[in-house]
LUMMARVO-380134 format. One record per residue: residue in one letter; x, y, z of N, C-alpha, C in turn; residue number from 0. Coordinates in steps of 0.02 Angstrom, whole numbers. Layout:
> a;X;Y;Z;X;Y;Z;X;Y;Z;NUM
...
***
This chain:
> x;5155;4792;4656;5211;4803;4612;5233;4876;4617;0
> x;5317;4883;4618;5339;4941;4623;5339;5000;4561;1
> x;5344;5049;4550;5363;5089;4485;5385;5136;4497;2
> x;5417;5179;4458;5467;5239;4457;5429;5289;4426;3
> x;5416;5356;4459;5399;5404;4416;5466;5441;4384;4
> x;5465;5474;4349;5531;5548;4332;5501;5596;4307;5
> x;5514;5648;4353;5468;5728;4317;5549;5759;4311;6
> x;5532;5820;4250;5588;5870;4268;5569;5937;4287;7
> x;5621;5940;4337;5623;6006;4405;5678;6075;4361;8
> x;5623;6117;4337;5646;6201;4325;5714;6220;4359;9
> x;5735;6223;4350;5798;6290;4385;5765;6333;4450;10
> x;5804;6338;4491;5776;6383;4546;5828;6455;4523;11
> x;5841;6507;4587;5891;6537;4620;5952;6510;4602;12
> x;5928;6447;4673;6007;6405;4683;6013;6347;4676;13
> x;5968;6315;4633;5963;6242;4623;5981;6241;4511;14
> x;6027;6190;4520;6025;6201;4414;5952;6153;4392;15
> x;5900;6163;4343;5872;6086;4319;5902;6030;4319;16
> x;5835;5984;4347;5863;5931;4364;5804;5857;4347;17
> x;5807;5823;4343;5770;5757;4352;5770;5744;4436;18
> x;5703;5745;4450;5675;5688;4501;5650;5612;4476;19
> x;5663;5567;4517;5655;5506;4496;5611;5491;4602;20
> x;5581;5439;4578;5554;5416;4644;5487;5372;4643;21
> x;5500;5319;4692;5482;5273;4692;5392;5268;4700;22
> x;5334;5228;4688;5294;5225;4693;5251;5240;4779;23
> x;5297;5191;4825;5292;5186;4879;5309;5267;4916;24
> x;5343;5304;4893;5342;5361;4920;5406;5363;4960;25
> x;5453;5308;4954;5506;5288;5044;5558;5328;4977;26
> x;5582;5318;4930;5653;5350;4928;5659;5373;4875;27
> x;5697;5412;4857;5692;5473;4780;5769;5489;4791;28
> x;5786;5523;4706;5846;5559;4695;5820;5604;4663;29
> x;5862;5639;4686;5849;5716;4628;5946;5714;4588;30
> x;5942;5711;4541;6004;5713;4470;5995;5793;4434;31
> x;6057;5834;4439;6053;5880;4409;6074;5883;4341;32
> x;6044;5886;4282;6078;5874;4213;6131;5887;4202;33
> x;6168;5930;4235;6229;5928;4214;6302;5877;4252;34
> x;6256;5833;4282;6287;5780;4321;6303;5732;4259;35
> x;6382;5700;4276;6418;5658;4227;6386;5576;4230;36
> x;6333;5589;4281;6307;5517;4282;6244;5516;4223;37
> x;6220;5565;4185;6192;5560;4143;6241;5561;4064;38
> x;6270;5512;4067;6306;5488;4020;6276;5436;3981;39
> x;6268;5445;3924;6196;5387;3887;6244;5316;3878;40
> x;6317;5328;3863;6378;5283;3841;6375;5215;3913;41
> x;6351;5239;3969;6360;5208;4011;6312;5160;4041;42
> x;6249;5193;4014;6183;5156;4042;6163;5108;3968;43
> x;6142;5042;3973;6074;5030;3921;6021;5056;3915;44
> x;6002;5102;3850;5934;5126;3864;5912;5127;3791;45
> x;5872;5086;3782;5845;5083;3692;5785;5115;3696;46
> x;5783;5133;3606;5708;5170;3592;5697;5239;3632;47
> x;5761;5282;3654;5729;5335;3698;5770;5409;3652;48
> x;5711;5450;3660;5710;5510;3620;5748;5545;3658;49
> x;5791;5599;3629;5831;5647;3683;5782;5654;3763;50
> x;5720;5687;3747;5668;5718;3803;5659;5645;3861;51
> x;5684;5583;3835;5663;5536;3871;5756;5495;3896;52
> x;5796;5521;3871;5861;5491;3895;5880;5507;3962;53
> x;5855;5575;3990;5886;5587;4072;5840;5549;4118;54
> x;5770;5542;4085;5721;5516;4103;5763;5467;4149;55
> x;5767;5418;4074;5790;5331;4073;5839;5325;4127;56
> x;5909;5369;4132;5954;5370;4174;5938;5370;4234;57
> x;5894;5403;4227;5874;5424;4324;5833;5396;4343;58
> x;5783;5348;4310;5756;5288;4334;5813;5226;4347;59
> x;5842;5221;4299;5914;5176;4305;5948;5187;4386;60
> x;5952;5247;4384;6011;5252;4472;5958;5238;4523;61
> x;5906;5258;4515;5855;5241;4556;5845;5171;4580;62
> x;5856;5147;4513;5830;5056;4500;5894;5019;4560;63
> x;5975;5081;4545;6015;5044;4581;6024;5043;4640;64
> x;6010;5093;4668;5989;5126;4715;5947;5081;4768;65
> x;5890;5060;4741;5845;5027;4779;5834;4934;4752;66
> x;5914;4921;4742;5941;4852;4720;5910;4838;4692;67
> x;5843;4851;4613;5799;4825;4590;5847;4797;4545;68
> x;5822;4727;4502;5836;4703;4448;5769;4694;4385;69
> x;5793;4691;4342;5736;4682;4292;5739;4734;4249;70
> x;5692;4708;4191;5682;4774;4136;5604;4836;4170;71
> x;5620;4876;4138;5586;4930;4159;5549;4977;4086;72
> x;5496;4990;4094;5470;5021;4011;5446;5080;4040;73
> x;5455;5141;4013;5432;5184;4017;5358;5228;3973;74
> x;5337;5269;3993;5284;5284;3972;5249;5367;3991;75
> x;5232;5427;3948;5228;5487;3978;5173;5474;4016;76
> x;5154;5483;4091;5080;5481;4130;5025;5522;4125;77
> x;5060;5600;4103;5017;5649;4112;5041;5725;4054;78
> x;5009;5759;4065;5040;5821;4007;5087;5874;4050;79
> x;5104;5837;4122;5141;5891;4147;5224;5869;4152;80
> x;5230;5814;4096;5298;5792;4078;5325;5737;4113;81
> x;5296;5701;4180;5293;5642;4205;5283;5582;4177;82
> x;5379;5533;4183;5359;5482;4146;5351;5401;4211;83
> x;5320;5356;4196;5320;5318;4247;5355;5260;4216;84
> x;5402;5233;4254;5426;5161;4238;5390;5124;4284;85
> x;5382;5058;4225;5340;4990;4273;5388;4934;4229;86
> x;5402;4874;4290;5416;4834;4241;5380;4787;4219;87
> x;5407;4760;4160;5378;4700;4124;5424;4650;4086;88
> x;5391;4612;4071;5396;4539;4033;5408;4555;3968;89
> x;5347;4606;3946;5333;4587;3879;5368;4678;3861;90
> x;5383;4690;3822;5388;4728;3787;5379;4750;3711;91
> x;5346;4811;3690;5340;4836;3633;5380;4865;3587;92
> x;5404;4842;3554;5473;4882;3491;5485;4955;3516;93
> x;5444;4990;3498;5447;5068;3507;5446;5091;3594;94
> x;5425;5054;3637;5460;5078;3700;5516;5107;3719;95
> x;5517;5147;3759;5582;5174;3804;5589;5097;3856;96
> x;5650;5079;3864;5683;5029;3896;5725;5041;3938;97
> x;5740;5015;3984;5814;4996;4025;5813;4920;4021;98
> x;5900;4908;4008;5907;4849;3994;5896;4805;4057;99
> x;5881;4728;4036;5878;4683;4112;5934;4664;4117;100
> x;5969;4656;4184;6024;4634;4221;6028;4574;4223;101
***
């Protein structure tokens, strides 16, 4: 089974902060800079998600489209260095971060 990580990437020099999103398998990733109009919350389904977890959700979302996935997707923080992983599932918990199923 596939899953999505999303960490967020500091500001460089010459790069603005941004969300990385990328796949379990290691084959394909986006990097989304926050101030990209594709992180528009109006446009995506994404329930139960806290500001810190909305660019998250998005950029697992383009990812998801990206790599033609369908299905719901739950998110979850992995580690204390701000990495969240989407896996999907069946079942879901009220208080989860979500992307809607297609």
């Amino acid at each position: 089974m596939q899953t999505i990580c999303t960490r967020y990437v500091e500001a460089s020099l010459t790069r603005p902060r941004r969300i990385k999103a990328i796949n379990s398998s290691r084959s394909t990733s986006i990097m989304i800079p926050l101030s990209d109009p594709r992180f528009d919350p109006e446009k995506y389904k994404v329930f139960n998600v806290t500001p810190e977890y909305l660019h998250h959700s998005i950029a697992a979302r383009l990812l998801m489209d990206k790599l033609d996935w369908k299905g719901e997707m739950v998110g979850g923080a992995l580690n204390n260095n701000g990495t969240i992983v989407w896996v999907f599932s069946d079942k879901v918990r009220s208080d989860s971060p979500m992307i809607e199923r297609w």
